[in-house]
N, C-alpha and C positions, 0 to 999 in steps of 0.2 A: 504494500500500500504506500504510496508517494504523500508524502506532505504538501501541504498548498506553499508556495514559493510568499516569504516575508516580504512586503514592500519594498524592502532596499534593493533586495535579490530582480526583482522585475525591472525597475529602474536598471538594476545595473545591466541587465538583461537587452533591453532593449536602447544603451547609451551604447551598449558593442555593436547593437544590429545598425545604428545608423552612423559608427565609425566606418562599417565597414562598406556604405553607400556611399560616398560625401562625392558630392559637383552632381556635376554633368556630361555628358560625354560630347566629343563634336557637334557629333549627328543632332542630338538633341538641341544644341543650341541654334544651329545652323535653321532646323527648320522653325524653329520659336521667331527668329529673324526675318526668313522670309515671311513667316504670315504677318509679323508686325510690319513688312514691308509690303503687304495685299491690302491690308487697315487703312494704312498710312492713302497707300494712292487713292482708294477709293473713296476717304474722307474726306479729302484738301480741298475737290471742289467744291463739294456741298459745302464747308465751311464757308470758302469765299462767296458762292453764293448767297448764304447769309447774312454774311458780314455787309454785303454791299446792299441787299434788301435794305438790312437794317440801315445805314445812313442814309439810304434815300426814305425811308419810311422817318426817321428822326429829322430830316433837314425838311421835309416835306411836314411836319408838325409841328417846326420852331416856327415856319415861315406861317402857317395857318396859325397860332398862338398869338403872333403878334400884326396880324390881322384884327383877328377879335377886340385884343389888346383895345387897339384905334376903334375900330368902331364903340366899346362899350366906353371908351373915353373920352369920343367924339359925344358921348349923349350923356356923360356924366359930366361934363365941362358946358357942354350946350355949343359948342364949336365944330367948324371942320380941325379931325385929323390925318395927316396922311402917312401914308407910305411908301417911301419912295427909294430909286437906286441913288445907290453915292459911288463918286469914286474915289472920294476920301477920306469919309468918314464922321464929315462933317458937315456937310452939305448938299444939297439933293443934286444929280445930275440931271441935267435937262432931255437928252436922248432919249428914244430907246435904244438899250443894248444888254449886254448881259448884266443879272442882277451880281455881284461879286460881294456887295454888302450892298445893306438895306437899311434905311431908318425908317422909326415911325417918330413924327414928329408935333410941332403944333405948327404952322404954318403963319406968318405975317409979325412974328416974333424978332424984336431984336437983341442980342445976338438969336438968331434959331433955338430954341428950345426942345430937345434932342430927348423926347421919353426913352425909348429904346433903342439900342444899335443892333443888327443883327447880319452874320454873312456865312458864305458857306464854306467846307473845309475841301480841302483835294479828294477823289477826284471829282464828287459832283460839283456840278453844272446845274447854273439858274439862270432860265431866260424868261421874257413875257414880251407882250405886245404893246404893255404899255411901258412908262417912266415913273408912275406912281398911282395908287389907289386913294380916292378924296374919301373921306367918310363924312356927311355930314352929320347937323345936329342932332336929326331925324333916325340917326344911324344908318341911312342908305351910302351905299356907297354911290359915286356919279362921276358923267365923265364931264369934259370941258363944256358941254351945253345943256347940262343939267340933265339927262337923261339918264334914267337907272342903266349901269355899266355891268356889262358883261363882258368879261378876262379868264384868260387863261396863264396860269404862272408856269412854267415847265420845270422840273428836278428832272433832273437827269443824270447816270454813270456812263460812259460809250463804252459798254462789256457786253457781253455774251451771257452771263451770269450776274443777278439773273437776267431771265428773258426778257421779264417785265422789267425791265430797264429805266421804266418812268414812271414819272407820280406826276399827275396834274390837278393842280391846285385852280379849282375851278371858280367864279365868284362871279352867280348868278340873282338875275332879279335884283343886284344890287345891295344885298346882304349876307347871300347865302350861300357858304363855303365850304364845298367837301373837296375829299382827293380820290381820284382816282388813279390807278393803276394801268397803263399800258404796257404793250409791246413793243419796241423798235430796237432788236436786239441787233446792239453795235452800235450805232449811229445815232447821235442827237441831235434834235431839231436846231 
């Protein structure tokens, strides 16, 4: 009849069995390797494709945020406010062209009165059709002849990834602001 093996005895039992295994042998590494390198490829894009979602999804919500911004300040001040391109930071530019930063501001102020600045980081791209968004008292937004304004802001990456490439920042009936998402995978308007 055998005795049950004391505590120590098993430990010490089993500290021999895994002296006598310790690493790994090539082979085992080698394929541990390559599957970390089948992970590896297959995740990179999906990651970039996310990441670049994501700032256009975030640059395309700063730009709607300070939208709202002016309008709710346009009707809590009882004024027009705007938002307009700058190209330096401090002053609205008169063109259109691309938005590189933005202010929202109070308009007829001297010096300018600069509520918020805002601009975009590498790689997106901000264009529009117009030079600035008026928000009146009323909280509409309008264009030069007083008519409720209808704009399109463009965000844009020029990638492939993802597809939907673009967010447009739409501002309808003169108040009313969503984003939409397109396609024009590679190339920006």
């Amino acid at each position: 009849m055998s005795r049950p093996l004391q505590p120590s005895m098993r430990l010490g039992r089993m500290i021999s069995h895994i002296r006598q295994n310790d690493g790994f042998t090539l082979i085992e590494l080698m394929v541990t390797v390559a599957v970390l390198a089948i992970l590896v490829t297959l995740a990179v894009p999906s990651f970039t494709s996310l990441i670049n979602s994501n700032r256009l999804t975030g640059q395309a919500n700063s730009l709607v945020a300070d939208l709202q911004l002016a309008r709710s300040e346009a009707i809590r001040r009882n004024r027009t406010i705007t938002v307009c391109r700058s190209t330096d930071g401090a002053t609205c530019a008169g063109a259109t062209g691309a938005w590189e930063t933005w202010l929202t501001v109070i308009p007829g102020t001297s010096p300018l009165e600069v509520l918020r600045t805002g601009s975009v980081k590498a790689p997106v791209e901000l264009s529009a059709g117009v030079d600035s968004v008026d928000f009146r008292s009323d909280g509409m937004a309008r264009d030069a002849v007083g008519a409720l304004l209808a704009a399109n802001i463009v965000v844009c990456i020029p990638t492939t990834r993802p597809a939907e490439n673009i967010r447009s920042v739409n501002i309808a009936a003169g108040s009313r602001v969503n984003v939409i998402p397109s396609s024009n995978a590679g190339a920006c308007p």
